[in-house]
PQR file of N, CA, C, O and H, with PARSE charges and radii, in Angstrom:
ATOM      1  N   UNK A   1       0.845  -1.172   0.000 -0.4000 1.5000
ATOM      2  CA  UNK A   1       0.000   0.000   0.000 -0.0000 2.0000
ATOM      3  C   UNK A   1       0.892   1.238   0.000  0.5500 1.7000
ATOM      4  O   UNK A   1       1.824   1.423   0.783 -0.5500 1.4000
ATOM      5  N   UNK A   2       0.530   1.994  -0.890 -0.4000 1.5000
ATOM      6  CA  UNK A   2       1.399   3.164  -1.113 -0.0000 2.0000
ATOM      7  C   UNK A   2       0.480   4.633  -0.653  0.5500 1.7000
ATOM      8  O   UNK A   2      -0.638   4.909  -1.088 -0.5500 1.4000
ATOM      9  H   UNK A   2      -0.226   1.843  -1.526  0.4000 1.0000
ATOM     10  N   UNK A   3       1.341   5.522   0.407 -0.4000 1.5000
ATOM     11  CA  UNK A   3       0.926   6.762  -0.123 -0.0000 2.0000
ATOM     12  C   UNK A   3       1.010   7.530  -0.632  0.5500 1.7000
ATOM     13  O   UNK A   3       2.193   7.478  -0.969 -0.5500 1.4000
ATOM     14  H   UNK A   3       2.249   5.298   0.761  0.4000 1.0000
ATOM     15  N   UNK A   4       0.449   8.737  -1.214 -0.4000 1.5000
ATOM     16  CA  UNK A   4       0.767   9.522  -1.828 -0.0000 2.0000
ATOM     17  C   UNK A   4       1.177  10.757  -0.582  0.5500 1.7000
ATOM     18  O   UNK A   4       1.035  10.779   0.641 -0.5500 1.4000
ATOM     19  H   UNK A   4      -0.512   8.779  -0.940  0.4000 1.0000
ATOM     20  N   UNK A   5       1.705  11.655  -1.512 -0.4000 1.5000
ATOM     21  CA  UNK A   5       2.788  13.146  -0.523 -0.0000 2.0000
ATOM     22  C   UNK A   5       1.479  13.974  -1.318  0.5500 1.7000
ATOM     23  O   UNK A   5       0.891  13.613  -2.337 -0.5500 1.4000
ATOM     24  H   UNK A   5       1.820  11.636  -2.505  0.4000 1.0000
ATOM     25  N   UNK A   6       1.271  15.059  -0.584 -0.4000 1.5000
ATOM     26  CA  UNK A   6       0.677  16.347  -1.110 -0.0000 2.0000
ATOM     27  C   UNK A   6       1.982  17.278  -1.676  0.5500 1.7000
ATOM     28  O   UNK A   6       1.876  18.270  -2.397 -0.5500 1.4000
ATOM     29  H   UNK A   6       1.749  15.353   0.244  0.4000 1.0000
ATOM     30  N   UNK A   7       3.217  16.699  -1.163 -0.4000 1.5000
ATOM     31  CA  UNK A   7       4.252  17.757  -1.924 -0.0000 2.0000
ATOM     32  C   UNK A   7       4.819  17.050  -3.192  0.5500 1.7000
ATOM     33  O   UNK A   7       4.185  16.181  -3.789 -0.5500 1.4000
ATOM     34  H   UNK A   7       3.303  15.893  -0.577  0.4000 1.0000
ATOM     35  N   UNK A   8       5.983  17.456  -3.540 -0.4000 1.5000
ATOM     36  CA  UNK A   8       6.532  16.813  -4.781 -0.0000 2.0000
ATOM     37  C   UNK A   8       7.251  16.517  -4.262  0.5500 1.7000
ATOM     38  O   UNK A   8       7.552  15.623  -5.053 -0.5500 1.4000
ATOM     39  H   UNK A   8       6.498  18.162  -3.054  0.4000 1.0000
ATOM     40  N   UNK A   9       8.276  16.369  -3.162 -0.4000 1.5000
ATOM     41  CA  UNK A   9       9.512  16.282  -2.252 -0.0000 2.0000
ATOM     42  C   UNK A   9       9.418  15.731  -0.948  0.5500 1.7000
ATOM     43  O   UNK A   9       9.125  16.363   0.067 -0.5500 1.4000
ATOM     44  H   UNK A   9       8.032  17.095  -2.520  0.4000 1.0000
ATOM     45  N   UNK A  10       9.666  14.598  -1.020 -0.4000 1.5000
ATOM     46  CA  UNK A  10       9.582  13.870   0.275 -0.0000 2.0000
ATOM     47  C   UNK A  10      10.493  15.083   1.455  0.5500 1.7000
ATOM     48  O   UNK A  10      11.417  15.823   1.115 -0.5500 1.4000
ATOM     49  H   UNK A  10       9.904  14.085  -1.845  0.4000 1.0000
ATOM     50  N   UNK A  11       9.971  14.988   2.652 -0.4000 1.5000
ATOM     51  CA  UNK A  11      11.191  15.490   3.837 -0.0000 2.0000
ATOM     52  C   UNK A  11      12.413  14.827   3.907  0.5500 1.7000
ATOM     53  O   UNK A  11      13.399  15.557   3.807 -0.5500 1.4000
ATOM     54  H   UNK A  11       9.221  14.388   2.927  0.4000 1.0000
ATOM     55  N   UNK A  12      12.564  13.898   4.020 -0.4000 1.5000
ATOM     56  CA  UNK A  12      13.678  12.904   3.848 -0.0000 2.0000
ATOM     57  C   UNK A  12      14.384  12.987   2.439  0.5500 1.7000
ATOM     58  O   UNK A  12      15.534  12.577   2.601 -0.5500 1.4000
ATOM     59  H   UNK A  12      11.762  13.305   4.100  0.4000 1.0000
ATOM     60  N   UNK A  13      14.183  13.333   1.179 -0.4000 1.5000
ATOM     61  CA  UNK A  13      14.919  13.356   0.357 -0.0000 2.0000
ATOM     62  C   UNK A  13      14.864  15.232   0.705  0.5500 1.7000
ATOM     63  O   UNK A  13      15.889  15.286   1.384 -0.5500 1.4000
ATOM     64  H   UNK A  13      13.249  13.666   1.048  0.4000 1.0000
ATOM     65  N   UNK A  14      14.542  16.141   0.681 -0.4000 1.5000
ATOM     66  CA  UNK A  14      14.928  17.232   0.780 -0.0000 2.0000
ATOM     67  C   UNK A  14      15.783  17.481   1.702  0.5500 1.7000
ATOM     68  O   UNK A  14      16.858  18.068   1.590 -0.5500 1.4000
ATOM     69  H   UNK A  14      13.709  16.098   0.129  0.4000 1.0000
ATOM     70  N   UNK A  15      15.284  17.013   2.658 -0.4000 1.5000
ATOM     71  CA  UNK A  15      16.869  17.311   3.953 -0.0000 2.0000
ATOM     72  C   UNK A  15      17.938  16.659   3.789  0.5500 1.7000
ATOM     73  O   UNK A  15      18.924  17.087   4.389 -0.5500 1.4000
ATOM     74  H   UNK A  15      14.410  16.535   2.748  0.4000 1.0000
ATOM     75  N   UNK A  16      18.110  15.263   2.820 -0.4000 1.5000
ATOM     76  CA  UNK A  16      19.216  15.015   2.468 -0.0000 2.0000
ATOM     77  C   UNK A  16      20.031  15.786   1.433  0.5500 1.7000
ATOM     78  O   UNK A  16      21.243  15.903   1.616 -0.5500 1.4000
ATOM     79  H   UNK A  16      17.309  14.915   2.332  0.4000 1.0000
ATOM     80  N   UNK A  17      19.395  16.369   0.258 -0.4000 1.5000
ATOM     81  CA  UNK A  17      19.306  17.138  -0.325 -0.0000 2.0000
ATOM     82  C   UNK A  17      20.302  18.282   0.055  0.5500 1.7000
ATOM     83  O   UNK A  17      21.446  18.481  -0.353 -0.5500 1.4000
ATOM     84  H   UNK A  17      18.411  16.274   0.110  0.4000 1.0000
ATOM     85  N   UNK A  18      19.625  18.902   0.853 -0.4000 1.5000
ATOM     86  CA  UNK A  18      20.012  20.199   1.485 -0.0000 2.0000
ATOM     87  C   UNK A  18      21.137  19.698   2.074  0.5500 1.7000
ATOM     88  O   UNK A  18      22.082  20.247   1.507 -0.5500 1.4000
ATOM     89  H   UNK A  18      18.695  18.741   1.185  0.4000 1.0000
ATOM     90  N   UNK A  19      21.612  18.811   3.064 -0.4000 1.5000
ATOM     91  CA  UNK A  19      22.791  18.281   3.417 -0.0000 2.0000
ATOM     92  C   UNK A  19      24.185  18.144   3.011  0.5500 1.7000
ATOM     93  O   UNK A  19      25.310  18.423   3.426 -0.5500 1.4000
ATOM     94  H   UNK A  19      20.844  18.366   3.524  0.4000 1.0000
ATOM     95  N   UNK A  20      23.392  17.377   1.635 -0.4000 1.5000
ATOM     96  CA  UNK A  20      24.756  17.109   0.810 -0.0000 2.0000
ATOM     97  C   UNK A  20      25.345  18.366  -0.345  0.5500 1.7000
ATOM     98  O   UNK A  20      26.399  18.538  -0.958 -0.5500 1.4000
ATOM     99  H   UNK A  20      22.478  17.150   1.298  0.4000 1.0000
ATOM    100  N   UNK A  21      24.373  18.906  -0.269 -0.4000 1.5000
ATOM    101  CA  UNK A  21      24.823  20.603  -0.681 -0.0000 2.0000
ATOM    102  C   UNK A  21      25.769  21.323   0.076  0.5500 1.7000
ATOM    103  O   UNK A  21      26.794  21.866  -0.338 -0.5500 1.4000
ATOM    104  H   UNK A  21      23.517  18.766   0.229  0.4000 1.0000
ATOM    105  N   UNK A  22      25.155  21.255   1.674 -0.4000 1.5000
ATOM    106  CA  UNK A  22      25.873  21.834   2.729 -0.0000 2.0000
ATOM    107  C   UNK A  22      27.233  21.342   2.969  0.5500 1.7000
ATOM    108  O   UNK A  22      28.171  22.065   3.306 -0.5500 1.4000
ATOM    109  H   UNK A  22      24.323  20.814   2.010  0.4000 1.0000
ATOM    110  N   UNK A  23      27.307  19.803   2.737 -0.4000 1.5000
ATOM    111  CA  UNK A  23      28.915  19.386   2.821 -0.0000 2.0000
ATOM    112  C   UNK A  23      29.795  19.474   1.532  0.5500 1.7000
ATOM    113  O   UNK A  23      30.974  19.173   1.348 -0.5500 1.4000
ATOM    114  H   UNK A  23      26.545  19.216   2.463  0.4000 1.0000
ATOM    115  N   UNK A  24      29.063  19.865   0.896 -0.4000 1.5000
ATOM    116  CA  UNK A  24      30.422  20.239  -0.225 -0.0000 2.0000
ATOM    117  C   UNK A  24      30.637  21.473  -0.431  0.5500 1.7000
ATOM    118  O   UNK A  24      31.623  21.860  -1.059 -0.5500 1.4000
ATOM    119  H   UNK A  24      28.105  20.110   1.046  0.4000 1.0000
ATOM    120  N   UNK A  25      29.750  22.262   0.067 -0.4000 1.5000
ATOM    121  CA  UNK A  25      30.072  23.864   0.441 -0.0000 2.0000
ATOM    122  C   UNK A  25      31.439  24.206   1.390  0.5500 1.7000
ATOM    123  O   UNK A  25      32.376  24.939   1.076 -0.5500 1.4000
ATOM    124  H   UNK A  25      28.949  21.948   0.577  0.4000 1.0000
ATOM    125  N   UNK A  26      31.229  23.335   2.830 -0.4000 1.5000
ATOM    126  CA  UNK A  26      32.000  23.592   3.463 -0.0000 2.0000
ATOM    127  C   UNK A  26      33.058  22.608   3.238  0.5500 1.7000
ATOM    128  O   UNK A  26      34.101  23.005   3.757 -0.5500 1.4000
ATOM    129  H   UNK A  26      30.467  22.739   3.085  0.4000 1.0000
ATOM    130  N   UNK A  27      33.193  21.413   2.629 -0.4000 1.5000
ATOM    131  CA  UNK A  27      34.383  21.116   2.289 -0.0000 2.0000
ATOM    132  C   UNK A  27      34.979  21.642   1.451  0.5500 1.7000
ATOM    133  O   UNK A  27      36.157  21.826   1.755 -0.5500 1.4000
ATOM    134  H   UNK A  27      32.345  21.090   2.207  0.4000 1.0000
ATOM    135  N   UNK A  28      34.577  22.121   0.106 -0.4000 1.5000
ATOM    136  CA  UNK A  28      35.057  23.182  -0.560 -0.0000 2.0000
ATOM    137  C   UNK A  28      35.847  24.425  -0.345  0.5500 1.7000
ATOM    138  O   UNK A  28      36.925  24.809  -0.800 -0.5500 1.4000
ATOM    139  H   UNK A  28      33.619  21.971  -0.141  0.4000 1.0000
ATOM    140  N   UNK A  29      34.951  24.960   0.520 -0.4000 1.5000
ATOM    141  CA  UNK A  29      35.538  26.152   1.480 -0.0000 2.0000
ATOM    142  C   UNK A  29      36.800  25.792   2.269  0.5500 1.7000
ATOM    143  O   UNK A  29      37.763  26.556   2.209 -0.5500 1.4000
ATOM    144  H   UNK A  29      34.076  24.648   0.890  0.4000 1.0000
ATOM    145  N   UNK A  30      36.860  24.548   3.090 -0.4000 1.5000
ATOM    146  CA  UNK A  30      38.201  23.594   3.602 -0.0000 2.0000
ATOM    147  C   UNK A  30      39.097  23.557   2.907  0.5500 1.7000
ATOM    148  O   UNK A  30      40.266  23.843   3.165 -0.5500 1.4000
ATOM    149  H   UNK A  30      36.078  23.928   3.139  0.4000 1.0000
ATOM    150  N   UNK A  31      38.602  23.167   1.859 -0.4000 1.5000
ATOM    151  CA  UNK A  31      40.099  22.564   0.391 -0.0000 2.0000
ATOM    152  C   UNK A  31      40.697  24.373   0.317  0.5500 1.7000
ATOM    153  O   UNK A  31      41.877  24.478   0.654 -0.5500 1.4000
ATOM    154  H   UNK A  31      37.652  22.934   1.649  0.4000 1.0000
ATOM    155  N   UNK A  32      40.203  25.318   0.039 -0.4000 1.5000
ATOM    156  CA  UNK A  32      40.098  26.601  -0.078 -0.0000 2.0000
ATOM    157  C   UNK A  32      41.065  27.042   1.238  0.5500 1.7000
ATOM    158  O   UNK A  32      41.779  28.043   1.177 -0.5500 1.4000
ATOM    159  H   UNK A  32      39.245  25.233  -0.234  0.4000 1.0000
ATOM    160  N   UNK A  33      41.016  26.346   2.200 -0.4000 1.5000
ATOM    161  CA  UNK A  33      41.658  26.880   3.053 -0.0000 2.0000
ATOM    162  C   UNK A  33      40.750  28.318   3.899  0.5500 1.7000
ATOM    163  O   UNK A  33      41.236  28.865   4.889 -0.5500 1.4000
ATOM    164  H   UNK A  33      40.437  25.533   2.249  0.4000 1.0000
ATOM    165  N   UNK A  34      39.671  28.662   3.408 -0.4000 1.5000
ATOM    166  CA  UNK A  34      38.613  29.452   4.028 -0.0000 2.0000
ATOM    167  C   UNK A  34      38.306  28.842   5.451  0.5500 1.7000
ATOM    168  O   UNK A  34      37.898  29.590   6.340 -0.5500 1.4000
ATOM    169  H   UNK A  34      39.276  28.218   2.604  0.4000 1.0000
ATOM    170  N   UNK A  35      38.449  27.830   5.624 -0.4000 1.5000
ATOM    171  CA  UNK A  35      37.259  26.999   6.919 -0.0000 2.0000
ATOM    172  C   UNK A  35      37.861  25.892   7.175  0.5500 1.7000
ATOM    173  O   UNK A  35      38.341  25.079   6.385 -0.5500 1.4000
ATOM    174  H   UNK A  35      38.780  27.223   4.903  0.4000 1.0000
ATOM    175  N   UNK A  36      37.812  25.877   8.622 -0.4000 1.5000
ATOM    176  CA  UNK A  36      38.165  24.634   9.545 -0.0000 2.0000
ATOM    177  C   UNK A  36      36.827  23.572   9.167  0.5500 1.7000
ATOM    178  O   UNK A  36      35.676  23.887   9.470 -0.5500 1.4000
ATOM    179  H   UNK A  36      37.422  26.537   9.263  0.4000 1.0000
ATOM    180  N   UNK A  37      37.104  22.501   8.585 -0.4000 1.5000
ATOM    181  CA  UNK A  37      35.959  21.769   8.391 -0.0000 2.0000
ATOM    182  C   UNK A  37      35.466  20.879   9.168  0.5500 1.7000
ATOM    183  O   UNK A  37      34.263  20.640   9.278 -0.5500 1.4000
ATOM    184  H   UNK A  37      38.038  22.245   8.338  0.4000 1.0000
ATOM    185  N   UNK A  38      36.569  20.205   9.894 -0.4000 1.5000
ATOM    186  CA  UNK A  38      35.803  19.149  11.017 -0.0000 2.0000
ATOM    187  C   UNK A  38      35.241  19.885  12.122  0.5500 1.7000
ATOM    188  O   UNK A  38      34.248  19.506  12.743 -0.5500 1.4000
ATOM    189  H   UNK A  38      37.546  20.400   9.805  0.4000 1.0000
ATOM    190  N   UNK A  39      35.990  21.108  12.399 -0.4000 1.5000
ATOM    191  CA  UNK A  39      35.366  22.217  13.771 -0.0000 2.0000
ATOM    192  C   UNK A  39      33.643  22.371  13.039  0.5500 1.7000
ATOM    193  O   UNK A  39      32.635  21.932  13.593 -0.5500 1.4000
ATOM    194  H   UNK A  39      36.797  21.415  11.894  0.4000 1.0000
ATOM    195  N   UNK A  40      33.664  23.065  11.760 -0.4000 1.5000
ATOM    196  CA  UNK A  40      32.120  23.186  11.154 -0.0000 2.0000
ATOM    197  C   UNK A  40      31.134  22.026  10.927  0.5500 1.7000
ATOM    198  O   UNK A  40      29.934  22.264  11.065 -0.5500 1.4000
ATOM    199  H   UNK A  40      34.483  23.422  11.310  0.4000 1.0000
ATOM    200  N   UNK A  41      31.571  20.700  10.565 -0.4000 1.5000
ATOM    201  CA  UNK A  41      31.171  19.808  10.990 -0.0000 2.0000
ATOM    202  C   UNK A  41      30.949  19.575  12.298  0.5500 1.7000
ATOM    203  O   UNK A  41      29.742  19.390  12.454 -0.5500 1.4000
ATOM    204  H   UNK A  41      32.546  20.506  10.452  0.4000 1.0000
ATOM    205  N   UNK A  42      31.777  19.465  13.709 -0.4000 1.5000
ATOM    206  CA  UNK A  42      31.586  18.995  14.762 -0.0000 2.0000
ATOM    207  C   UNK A  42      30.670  20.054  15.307  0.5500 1.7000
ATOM    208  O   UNK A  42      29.919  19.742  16.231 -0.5500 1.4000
ATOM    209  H   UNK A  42      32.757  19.615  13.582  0.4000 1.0000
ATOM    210  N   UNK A  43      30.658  21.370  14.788 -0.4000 1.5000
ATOM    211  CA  UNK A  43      29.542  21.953  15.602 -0.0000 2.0000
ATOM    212  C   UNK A  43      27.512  22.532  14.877  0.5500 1.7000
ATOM    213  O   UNK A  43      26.610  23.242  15.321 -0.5500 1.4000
ATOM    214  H   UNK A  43      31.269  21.623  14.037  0.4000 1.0000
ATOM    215  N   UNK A  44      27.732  21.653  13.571 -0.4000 1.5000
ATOM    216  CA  UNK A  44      26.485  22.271  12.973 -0.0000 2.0000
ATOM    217  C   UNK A  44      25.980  21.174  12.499  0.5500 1.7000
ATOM    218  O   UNK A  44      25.101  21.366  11.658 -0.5500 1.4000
ATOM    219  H   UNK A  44      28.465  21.076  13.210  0.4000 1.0000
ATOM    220  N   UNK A  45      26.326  19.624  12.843 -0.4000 1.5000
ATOM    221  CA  UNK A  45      25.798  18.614  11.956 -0.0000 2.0000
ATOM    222  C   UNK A  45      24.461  18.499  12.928  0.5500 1.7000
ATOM    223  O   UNK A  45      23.420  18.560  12.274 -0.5500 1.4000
ATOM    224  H   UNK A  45      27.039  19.469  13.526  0.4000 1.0000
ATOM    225  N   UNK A  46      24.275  18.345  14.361 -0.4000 1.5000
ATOM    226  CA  UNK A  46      22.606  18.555  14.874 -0.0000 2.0000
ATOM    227  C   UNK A  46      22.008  19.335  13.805  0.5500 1.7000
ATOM    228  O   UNK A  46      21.265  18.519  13.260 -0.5500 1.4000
ATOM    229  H   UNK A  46      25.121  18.295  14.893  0.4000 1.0000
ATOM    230  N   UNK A  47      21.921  20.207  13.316 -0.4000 1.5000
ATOM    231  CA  UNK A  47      21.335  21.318  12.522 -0.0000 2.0000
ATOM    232  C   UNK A  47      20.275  20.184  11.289  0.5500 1.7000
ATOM    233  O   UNK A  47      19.106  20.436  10.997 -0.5500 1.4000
ATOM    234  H   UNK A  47      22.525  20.870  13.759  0.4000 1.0000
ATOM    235  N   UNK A  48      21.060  19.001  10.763 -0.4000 1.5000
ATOM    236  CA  UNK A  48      20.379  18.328   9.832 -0.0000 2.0000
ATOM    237  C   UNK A  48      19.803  17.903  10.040  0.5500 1.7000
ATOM    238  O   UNK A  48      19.110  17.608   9.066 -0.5500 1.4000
ATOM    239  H   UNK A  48      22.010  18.796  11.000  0.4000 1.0000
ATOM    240  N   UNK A  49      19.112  17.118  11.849 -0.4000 1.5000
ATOM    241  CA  UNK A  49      18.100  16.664  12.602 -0.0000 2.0000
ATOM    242  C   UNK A  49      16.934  17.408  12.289  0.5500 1.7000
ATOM    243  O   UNK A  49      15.923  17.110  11.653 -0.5500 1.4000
ATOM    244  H   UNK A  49      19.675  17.358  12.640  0.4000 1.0000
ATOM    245  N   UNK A  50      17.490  18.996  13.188 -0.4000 1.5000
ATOM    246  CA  UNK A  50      16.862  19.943  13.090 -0.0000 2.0000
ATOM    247  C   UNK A  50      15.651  20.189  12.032  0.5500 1.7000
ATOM    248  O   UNK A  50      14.446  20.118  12.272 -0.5500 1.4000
ATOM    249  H   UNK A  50      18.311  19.237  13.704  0.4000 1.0000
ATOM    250  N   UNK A  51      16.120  20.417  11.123 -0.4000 1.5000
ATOM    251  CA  UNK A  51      15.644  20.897   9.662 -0.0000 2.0000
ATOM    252  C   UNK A  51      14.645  19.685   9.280  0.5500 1.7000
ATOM    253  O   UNK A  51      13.447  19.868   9.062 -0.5500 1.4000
ATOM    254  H   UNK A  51      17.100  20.475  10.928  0.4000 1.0000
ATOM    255  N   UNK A  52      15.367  18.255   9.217 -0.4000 1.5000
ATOM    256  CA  UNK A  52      14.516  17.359   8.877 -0.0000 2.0000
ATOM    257  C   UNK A  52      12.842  17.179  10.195  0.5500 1.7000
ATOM    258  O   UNK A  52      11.723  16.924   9.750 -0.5500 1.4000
ATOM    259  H   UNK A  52      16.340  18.107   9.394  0.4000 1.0000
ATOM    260  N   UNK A  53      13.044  17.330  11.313 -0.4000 1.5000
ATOM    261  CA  UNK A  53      12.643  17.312  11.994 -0.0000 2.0000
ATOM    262  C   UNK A  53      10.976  19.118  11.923  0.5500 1.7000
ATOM    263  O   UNK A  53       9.957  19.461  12.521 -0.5500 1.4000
ATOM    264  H   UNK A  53      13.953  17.537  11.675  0.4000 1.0000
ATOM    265  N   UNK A  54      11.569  19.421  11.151 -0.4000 1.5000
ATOM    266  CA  UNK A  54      10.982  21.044  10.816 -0.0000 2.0000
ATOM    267  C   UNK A  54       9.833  20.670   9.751  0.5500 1.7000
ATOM    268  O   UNK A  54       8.626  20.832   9.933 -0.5500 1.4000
ATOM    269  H   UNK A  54      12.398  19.143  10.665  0.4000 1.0000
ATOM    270  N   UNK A  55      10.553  20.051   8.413 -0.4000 1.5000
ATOM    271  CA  UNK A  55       9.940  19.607   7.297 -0.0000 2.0000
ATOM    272  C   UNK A  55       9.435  18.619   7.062  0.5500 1.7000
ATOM    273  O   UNK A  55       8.930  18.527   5.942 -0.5500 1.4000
ATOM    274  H   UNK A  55      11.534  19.920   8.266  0.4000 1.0000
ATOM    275  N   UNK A  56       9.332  17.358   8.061 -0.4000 1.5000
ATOM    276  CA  UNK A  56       8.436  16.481   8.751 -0.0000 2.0000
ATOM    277  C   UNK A  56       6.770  17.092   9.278  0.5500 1.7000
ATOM    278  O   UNK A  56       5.673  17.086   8.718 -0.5500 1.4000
ATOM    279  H   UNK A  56       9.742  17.432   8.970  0.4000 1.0000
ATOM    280  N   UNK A  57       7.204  17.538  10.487 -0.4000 1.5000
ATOM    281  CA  UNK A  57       5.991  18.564  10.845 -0.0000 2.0000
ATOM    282  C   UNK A  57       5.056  19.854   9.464  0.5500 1.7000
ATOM    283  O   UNK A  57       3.852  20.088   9.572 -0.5500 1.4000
ATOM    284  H   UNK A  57       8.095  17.543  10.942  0.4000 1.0000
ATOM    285  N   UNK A  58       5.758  20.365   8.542 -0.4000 1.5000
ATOM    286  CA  UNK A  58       5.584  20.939   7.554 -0.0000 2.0000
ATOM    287  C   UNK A  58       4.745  19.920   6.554  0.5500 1.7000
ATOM    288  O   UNK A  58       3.757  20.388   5.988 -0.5500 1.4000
ATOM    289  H   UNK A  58       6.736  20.175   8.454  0.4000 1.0000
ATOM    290  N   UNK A  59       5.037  18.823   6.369 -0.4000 1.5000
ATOM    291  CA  UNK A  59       4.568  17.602   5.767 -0.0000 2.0000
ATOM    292  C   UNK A  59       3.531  17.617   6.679  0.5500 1.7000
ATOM    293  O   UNK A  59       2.755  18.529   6.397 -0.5500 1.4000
ATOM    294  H   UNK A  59       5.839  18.443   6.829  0.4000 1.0000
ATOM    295  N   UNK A  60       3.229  17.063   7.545 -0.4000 1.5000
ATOM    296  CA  UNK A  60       2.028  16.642   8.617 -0.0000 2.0000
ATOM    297  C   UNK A  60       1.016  17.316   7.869  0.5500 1.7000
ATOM    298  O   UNK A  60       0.102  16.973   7.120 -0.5500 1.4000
ATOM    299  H   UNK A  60       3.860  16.322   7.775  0.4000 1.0000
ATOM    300  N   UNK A  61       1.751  19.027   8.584 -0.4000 1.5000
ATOM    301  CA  UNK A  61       0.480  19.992   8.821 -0.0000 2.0000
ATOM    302  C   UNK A  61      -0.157  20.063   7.078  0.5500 1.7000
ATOM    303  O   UNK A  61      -1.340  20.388   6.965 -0.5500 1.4000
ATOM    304  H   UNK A  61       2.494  19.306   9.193  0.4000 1.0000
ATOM    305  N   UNK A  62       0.502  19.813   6.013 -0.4000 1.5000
ATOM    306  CA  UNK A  62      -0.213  20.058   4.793 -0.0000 2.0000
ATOM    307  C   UNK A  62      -0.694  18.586   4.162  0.5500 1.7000
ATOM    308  O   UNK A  62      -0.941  18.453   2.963 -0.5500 1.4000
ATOM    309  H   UNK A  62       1.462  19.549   6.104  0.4000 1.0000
ATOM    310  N   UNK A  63      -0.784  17.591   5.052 -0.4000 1.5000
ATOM    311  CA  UNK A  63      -1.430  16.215   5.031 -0.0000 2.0000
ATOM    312  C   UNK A  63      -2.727  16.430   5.745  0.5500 1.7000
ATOM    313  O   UNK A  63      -3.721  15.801   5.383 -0.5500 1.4000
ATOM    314  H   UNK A  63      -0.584  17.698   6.025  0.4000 1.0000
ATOM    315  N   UNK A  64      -2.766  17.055   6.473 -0.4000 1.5000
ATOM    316  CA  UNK A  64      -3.949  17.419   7.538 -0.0000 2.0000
ATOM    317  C   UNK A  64      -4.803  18.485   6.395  0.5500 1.7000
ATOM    318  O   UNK A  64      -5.798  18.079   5.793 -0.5500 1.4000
ATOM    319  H   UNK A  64      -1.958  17.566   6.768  0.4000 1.0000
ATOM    320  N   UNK A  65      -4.311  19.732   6.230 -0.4000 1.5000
ATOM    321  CA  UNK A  65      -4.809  20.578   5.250 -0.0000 2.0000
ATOM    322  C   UNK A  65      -5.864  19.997   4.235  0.5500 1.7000
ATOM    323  O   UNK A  65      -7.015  20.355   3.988 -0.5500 1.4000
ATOM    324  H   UNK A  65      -3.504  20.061   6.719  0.4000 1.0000
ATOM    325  N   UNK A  66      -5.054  18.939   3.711 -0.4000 1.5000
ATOM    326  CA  UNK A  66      -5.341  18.495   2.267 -0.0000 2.0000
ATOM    327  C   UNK A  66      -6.634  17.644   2.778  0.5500 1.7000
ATOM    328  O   UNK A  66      -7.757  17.755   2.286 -0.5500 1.4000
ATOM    329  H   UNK A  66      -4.119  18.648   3.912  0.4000 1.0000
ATOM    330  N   UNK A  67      -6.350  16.938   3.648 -0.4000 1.5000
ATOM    331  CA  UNK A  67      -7.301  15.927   3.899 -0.0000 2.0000
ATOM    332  C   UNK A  67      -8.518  16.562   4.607  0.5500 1.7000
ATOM    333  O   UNK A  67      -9.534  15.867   4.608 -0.5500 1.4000
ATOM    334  H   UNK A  67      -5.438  16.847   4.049  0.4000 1.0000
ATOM    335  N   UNK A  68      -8.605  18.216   5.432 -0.4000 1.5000
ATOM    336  CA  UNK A  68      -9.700  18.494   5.390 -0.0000 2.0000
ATOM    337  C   UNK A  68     -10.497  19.300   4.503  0.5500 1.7000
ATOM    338  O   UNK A  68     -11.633  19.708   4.746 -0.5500 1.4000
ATOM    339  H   UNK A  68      -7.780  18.781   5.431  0.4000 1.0000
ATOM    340  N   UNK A  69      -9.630  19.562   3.151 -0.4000 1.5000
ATOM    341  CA  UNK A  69     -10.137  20.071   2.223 -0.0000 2.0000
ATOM    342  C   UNK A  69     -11.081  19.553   1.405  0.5500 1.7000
ATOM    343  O   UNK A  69     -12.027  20.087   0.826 -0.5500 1.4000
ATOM    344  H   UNK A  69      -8.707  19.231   2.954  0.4000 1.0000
ATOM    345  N   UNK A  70     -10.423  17.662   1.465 -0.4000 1.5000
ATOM    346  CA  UNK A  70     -11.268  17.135   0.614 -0.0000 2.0000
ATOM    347  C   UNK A  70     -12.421  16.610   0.893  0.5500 1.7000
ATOM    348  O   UNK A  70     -13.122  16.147  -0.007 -0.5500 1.4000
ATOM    349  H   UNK A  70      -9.654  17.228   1.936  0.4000 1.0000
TER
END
């Protein structure tokens, strides 16, 4: 049994998404010599909980929406 998303973007593929953007930014920036990367890693990787944890609830609330629309 499958459901359907009211979005086009699962939470889970967008926050990975957004993630793996974020680590090649700041490894980039590393190679660059701009940025300590394991310090930016060791202090902002909670942040990807975070977010996924944001756009989960964001999902809910427009599953709820949809379903009292219809």
């Amino acid at each position: 049994m499958s459901r359907r998303r009211s979005s086009v973007f699962s939470p889970e593929g967008l926050t990975l998404g957004i993630c793996l953007v974020a680590l090649g930014l700041v490894w980039t920036l590393g190679n660059m010599g701009r940025l300590d990367t394991l310090a930016v890693l060791r202090t902002w990787w909670p942040l990807s909980f975070v977010l996924w944890g944001v756009l989960e609830l964001v999902d809910l609330a427009m599953r709820r929406a949809s379903r009292r629309s219809s």
